[in-house]
C-alpha positions in Angstrom: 20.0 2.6 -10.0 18.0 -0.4 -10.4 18.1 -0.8 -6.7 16.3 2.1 -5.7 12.9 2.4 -3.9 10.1 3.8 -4.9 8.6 4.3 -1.2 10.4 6.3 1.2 9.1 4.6 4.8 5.7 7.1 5.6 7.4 10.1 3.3 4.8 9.5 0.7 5.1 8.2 -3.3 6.0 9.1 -6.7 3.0 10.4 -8.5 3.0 7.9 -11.1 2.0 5.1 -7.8 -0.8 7.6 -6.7 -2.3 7.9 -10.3 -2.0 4.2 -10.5 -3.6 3.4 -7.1 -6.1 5.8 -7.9 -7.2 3.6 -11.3 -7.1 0.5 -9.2 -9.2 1.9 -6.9 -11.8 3.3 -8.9 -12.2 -0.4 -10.5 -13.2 -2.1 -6.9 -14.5 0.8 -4.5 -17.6 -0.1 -3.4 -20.6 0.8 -5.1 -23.3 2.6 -3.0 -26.9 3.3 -3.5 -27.8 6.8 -5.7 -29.5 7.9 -2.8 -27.0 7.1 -0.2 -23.9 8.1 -2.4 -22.8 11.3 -0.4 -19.4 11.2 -2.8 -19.7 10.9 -6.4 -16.7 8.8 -8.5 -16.5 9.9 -12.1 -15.8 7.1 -14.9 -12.1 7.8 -14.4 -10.2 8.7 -11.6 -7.3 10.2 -14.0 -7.5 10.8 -17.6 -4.7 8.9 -18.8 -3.6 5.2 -17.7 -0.4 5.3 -16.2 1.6 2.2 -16.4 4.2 1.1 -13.8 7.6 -0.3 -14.9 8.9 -1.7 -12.1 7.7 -4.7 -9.5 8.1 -2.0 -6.2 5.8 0.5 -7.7 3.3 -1.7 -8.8 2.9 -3.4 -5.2 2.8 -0.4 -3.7 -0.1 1.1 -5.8 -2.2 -2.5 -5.0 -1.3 -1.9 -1.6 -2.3 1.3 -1.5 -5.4 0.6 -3.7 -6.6 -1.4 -1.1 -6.1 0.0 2.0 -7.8 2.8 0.7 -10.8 0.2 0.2 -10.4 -1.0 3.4 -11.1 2.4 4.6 -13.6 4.3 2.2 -16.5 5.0 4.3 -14.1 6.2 7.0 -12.0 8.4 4.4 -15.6 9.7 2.8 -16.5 11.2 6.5 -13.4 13.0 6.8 -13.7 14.3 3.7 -17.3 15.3 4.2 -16.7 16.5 7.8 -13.9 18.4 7.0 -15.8 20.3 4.2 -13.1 19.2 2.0 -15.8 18.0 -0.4 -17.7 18.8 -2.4 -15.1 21.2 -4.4 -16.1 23.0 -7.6 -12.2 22.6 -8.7 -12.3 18.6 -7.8 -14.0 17.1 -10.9 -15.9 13.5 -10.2 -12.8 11.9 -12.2 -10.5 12.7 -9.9 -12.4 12.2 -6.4 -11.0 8.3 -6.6 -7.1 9.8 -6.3 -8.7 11.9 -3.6 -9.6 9.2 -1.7 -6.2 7.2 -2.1 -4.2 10.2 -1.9 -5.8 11.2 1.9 -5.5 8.0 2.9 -1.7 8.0 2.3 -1.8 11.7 3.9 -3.1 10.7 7.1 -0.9 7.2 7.1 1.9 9.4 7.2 0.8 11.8 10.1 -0.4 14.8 7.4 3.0 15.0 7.0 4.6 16.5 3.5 5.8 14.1 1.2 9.3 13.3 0.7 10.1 11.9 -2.0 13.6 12.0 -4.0 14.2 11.1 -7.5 10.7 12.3 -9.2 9.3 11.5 -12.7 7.9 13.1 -14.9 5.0 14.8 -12.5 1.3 14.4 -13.2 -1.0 17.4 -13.0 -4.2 15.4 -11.3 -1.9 14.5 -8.3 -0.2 18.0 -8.2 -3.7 19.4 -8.1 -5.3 17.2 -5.3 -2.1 17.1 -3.4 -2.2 21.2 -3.2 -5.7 21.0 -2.4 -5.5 18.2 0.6 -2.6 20.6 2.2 -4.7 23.4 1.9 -6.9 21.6 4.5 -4.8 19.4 6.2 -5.9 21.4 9.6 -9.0 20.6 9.4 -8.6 16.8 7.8 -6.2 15.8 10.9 -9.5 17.3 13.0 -12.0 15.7 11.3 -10.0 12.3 11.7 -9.6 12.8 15.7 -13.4 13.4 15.5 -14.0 10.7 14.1 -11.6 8.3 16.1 -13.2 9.8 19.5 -16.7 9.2 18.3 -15.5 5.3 17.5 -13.8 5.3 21.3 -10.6 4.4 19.2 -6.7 4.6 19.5 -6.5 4.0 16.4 -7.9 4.0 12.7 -7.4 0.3 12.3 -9.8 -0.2 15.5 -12.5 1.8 13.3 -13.0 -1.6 11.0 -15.7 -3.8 11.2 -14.5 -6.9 13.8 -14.9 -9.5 10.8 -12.3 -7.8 8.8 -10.0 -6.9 11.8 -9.9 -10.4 12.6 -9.4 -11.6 8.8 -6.2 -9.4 9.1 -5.2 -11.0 11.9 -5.1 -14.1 10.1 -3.5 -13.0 7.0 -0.8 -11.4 9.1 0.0 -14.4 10.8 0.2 -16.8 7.0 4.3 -17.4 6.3 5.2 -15.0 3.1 5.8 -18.2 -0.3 9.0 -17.5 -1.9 10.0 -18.9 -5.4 13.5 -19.1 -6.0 14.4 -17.7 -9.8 16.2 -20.7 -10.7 16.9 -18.8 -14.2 18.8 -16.0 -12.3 20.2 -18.4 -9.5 20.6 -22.1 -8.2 19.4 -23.3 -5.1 22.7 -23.8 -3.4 23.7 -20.3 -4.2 20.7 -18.8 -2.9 20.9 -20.6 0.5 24.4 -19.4 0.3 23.5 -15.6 -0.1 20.7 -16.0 2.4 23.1 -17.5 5.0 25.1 -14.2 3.8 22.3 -12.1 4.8 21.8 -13.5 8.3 18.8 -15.7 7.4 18.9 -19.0 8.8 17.6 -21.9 7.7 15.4 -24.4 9.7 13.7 -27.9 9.3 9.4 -26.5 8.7 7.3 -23.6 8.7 6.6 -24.9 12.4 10.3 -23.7 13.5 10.1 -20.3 11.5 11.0 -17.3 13.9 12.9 -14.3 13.3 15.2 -14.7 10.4 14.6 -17.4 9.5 13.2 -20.1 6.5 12.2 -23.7 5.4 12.1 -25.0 1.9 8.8 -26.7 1.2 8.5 -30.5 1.7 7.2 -30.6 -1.7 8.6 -28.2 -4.2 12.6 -27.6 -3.5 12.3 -24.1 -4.9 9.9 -22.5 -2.8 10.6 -21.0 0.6 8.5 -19.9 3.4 9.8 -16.5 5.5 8.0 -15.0 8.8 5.5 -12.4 7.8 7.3 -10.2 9.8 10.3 -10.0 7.2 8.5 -8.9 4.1 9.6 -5.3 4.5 13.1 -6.6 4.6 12.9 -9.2 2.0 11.6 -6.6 -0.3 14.7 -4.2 0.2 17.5 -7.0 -0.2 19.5 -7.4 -2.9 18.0 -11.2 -3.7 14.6 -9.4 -4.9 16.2 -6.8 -6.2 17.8 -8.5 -8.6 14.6 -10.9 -9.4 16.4 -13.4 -8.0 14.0 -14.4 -5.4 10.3 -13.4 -5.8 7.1 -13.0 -3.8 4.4 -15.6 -4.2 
């Protein structure tokens, strides 16, 4: 039980992460001009503060917070393009989970969610998830519109260069790992990694694949590829809090 995920890979969330993400979002979008503010934000983007029990749902609301920052003025157009908004039964307070929910829906190819294992539902995400469907036709249009008009394969090619080339950066930055010495030792963690298929090498120089160092300076950090966070994230080591992401 403890073990399970909240994210099924591109088959959507559990409601509780989309209200979540929504009141993250609505705390750092970006703030434009009265007269240039085609889409109006309410004071709150649900009407209750949902709180997140466990460390997978919380990272993937943040994550999913900001990519929908990332991409606001391009998720804005759709919406506008696609006459999606304005809508009479869309109040202001929820036009923040709009935003993060269409992002997700168009992440995952306008494809249905899937997800197993519900909570409790909320209504503001049942409502704006039924109302997104209803025009997913013409949301998936208004995206290819908008990716010809850019000359782009893709959405990520729509960003400004500056931030395109901060990701790049941040992409290629080793994942810090603190070892839980309160849960584990050292010499058993190296053990379970080695169990894993992780192999262990002399710096962050020599990282490739699966491998990792422990830093020069503090014996209970490690550093990973970035490429292995996905896979870090679903072994048993963080699930049990045994290792944790810096």
């Amino acid at each position: 039980e403890r073990r399970r995920m909240t994210v099924i890979e591109k088959g959507g969330y559990q409601d509780s992460v989309y209200a979540s993400a929504a009141q993250i979002f609505q705390g750092i979008r970006t703030e434009k001009r009265r007269d240039r503010a085609l889409v109006r934000y309410g004071g709150d983007s649900v009407s209750a503060m949902v709180t997140l029990q466990d460390e997978h749902s919380q990272r993937a609301a943040y994550e999913l917070a900001f990519s929908a920052l990332k991409y606001q003025d391009l998720l804005e157009e759709i919406l506008l393009d696609s006459s999606a908004y304005p809508c009479p039964s869309i109040p202001d307070e929820l036009t923040s989970l709009l935003v993060v929910m269409l992002y997700d829906l168009q992440d995952r190819k306008f494809e249905p969610r899937k997800v197993v294992n519900e909570e409790e539902p909320v209504a503001g995400v049942r409502k704006v998830e039924h109302y997104l469907y209803r025009y997913v036709t013409k949301l998936a249009a208004a995206l290819a519109r908008c990716r010809i008009k850019n000359d782009a394969l893709s959405i990520e090619c729509i960003l400004p260069e500056a931030i395109r080339r901060q990701e790049q950066r941040a992409s290629a930055l080793p994942l810090c790992v603190w070892v839980n010495t309160l849960k584990i030792s050292l010499q058993d963690a190296f053990r379970d990694l080695k169990e894993e298929g992780f192999t262990r090498v002399a710096s962050v120089a020599d990282l490739d694949h699966d491998t990792y160092c422990v830093d020069q300076h503090c014996h209970d950090v490690l550093f990973f590829p970035s490429s292995l966070k996905e896979k870090l994230l679903h072994s048993d080591l963080f699930a049990d809090f045994k290792l944790l992401l810096q």
